[in-house]
C-alpha positions, -999 to 999 in steps of 0.1 A, spaced: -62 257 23 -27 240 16 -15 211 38 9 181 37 3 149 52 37 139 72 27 109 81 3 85 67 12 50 75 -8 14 73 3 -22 86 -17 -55 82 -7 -85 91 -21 -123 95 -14 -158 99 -29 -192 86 -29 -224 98 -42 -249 71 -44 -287 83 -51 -316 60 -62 -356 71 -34 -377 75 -12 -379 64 -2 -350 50 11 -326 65 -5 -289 71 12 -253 70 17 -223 85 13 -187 62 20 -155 73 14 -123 54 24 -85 65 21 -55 44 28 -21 50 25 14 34 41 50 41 19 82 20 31 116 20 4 138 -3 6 176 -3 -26 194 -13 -45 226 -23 -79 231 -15 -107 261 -21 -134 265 9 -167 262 -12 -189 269 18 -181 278 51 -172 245 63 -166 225 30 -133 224 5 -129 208 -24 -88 203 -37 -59 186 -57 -37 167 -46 -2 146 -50 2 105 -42 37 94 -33 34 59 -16 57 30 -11 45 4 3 62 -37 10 43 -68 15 58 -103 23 47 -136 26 62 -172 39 49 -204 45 61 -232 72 62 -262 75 80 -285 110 96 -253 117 115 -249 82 105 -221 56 96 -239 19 87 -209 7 86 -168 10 77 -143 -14 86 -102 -8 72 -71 -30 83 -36 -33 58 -10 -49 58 28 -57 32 51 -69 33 83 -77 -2 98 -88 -27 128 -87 -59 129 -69 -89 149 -53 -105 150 -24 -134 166 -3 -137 179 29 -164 189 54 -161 201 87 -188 194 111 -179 228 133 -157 260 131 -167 274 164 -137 265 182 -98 257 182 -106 219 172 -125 210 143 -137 176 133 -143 166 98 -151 141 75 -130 133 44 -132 111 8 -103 110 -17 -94 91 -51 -59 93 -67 -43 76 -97 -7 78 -106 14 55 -121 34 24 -105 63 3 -105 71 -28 -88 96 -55 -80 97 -89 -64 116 -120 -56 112 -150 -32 120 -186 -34 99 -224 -32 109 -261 -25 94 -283 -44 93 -315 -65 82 -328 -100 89 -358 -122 126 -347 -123 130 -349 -81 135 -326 -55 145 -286 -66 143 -254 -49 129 -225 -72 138 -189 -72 128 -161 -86 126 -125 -97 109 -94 -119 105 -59 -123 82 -39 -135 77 -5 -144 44 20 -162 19 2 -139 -13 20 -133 -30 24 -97 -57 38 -81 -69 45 -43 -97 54 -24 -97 64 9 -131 75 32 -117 89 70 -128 105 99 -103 134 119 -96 164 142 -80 199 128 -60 210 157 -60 248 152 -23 264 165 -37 299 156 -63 314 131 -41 303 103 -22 269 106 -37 235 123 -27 202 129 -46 175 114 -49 137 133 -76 112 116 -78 74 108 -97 57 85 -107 31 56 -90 28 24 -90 5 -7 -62 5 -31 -63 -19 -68 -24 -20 -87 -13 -40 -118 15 -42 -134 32 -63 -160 63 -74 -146 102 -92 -168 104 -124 -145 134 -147 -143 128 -180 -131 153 -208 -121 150 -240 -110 178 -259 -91 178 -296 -89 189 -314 -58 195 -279 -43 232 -275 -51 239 -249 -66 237 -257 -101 208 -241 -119 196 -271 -146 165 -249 -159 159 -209 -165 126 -197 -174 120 -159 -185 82 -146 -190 62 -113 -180 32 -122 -161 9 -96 -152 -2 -87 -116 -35 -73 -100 -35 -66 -62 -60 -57 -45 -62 -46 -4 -87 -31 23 -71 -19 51 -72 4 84 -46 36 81 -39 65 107 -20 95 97 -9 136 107 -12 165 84 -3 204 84 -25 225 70 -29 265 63 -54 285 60 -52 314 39 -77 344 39 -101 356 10 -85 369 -18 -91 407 -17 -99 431 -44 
């Protein structure tokens, strides 16, 4: 079986309200991320209903974050990552009497990464009031995914089907990233202090995905 999956997507997003005893004053955080895969794959039936196979990871994905405070933003943070990896996965269909076949599915890739970031902060320390901003790039990162789903092969004819499934998957990234920092006193333009270091990043997410996928079916090799 070859296939392609033409449209894996994710979205998660959340918001926080944290409140503290007067009087200071609470905040307001929201998060969204979101993730597009595109993986084409080769499998080999190993049974009548189960296939083992290979696969490619190509995966952007974008996350953001801002907190607020009386209506006014202090601060917001936005990442961009991309993998590109290998994997496996197996497959096993529960039937094969009919033009739509459920199935069951587990798969683990690990690929490469690179990221970037930037985002901004108000703050304040023994030299006043100064807004912060920020940004860094990364590239060799290392990632890995799992991903355990559930899904329907729609069957066009003997040899091609359409495949529709959701499911679970957990994803772990890190990467090493050139950061330039600057700080601006008084907020007016003027950039009193620059800070350059390379901190290194581990994210980890759990989230809920749906996708679509092509597949065909090719017949026993023949001698």
């Amino acid at each position: 079986m070859t296939g392609l999956t033409v449209g894996s997507a994710f979205f998660n997003s959340g918001n926080a309200d944290v409140s503290y005893p007067a009087p200071t004053t609470g905040y307001t955080a929201k998060t969204t991320n979101f993730g597009l895969a595109i993986q084409p794959s080769f499998g080999w039936f190993i049974s009548d209903n189960t296939a083992v196979g290979v696969s490619l990871n190509i995966n952007p994905t974008n996350s953001k974050l801002t907190k607020e405070a009386g209506g006014t933003t202090y601060e917001k943070d936005k990442t961009n990552s991309f993998n590109f990896g290998i994997g496996g996965f197996a497959r096993s269909y529960f039937s094969n009497s009919s033009s739509l076949l459920p199935f069951g599915q587990f798969s683990l890739n690990v690929g490469m990464t690179s990221l970037s970031n930037e985002g901004f902060i108000y703050n304040s320390d023994i030299g006043g009031s100064y807004k912060q901003t920020y940004s860094g790039k990364s590239s060799g990162g290392f990632f890995t995914n799992a991903t355990l789903s559930a899904g329907l092969t729609k069957l066009l004819n003997p040899h091609t089907g359409l495949d529709f499934y959701a499911g679970y998957t957990f994803s772990f990234n890190k990467n090493t990233s050139k950061t330039t920092l600057l700080k601006d006193y008084g907020n007016n333009g003027s950039i009193e202090q620059t800070i350059e270091s390379e901190p290194t990043t581990k994210f980890t997410s759990h989230g809920f995905m749906i996708g679509v996928g092509f597949q065909v079916f090719l017949g026993p090799r023949t001698k």
